[in-house]
C-alpha positions as CSV (number, residue, x, y, z in Angstrom):
1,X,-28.7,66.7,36.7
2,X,-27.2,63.5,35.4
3,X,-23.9,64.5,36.4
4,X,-24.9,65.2,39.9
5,X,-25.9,61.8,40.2
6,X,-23.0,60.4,38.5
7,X,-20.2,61.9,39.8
8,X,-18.3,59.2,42.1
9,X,-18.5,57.3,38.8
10,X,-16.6,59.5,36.8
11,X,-13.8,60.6,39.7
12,X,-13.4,56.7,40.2
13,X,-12.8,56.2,36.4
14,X,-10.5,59.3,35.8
15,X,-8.8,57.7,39.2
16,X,-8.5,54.3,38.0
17,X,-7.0,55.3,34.9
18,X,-4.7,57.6,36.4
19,X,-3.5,55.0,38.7
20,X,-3.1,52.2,35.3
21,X,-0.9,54.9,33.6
22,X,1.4,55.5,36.9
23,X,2.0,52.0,37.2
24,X,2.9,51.7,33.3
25,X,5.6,54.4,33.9
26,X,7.1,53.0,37.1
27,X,7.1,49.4,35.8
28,X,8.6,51.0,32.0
29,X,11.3,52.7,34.3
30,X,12.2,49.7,36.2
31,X,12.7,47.5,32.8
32,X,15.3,50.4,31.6
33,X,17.4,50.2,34.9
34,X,20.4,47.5,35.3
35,X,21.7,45.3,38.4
36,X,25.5,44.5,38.6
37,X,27.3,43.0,41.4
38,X,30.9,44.4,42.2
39,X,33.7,42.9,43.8
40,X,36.8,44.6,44.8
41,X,40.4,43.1,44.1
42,X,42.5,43.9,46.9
43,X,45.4,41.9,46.2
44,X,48.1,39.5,48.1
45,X,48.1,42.4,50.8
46,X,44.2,42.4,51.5
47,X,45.0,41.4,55.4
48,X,46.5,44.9,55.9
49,X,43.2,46.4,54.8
50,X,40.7,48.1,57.3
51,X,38.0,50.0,55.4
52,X,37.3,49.8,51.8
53,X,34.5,52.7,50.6
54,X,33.4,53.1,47.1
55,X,31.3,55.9,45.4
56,X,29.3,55.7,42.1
57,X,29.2,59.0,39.8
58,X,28.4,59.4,36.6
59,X,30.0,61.7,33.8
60,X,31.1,64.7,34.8
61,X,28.3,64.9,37.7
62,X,29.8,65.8,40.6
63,X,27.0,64.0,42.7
64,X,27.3,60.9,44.5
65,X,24.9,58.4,43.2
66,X,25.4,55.6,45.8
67,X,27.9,54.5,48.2
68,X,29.7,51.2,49.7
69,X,31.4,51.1,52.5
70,X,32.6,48.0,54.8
71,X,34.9,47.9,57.2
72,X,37.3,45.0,58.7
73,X,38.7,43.9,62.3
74,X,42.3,43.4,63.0
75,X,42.7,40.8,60.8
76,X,41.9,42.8,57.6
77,X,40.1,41.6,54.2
78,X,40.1,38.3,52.1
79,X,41.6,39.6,48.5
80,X,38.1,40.1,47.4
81,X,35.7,42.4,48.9
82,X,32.1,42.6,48.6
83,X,29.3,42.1,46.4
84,X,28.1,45.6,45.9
85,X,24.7,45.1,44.1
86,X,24.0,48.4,42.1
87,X,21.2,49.0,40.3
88,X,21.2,52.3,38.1
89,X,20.5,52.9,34.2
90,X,23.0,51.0,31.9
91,X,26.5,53.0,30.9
92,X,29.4,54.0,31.9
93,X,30.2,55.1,35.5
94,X,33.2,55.8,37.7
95,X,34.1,54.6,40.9
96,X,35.6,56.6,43.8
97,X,37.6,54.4,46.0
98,X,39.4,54.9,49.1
99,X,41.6,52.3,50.9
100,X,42.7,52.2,54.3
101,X,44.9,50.4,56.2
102,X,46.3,50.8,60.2
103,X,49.1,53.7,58.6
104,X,47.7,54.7,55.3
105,X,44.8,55.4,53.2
106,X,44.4,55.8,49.2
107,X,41.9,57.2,46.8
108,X,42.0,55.6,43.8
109,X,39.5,55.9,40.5
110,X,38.0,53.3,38.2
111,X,35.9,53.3,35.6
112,X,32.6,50.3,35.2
113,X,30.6,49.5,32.6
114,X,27.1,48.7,34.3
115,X,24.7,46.4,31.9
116,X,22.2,44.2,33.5
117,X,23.4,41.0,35.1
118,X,27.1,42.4,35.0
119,X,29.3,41.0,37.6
120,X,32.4,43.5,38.0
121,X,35.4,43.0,39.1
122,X,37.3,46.3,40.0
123,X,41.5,46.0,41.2
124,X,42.1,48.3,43.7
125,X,45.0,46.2,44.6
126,X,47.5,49.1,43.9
127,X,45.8,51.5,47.0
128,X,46.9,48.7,49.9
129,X,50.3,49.6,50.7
């Protein structure tokens, strides 16, 4: 009988709780995740460059994680393009990178070390031709 009476009292505790523990985990997840910025070195030849676009992975893992991409008018890029901001878990990654210009494009790879607060710098300078 007591129970009966009591019931929205006990589904509203369980659900309070429930709701204190989720937000513990999300916030505990967030702590363990780092932010970087990354800049990309295109050289003394940057104003030949019309798209720059960059793809995180991790390990082996063939999945793409996250993806840059910005593209340029006519006049082509200062010798430093971006910020990226990334946020992902701290270690090691590898960077994808394709560079194009009006008559070529290049694929280059690079590997980052992401810890939090880490501004990168990667030199892609060698894919603007």
């Amino acid at each position: 009988m007591e129970l009966r009476r009591n019931w929205r009292r006990i589904v509203g505790g369980i659900g309070f709780i429930l709701a204190v523990a989720w937000l513990a985990g999300h916030k505990s997840c967030q702590a363990e995740s780092a932010t970087g910025a990354v800049r990309f070195q295109l050289g003394e030849r940057a104003a030949a460059v019309r798209s720059v676009r960059a793809e995180l992975h991790r390990g082996d893992d063939p999945d793409v994680l996250g993806y840059w991409e910005m593209n340029f008018d006519a006049r082509g890029s200062s010798p430093v393009a971006g910020p990226w901001k990334l946020r992902a878990d701290p270690g090691t990654y590898w960077l994808d990178v394709v560079v194009k210009t009006a008559s070529s494009s290049a694929r280059v790879t690079r590997a980052i070390d992401l810890r939090d607060g880490a501004s990168i710098s990667v030199d892609v300078s060698d894919a603007v031709r």
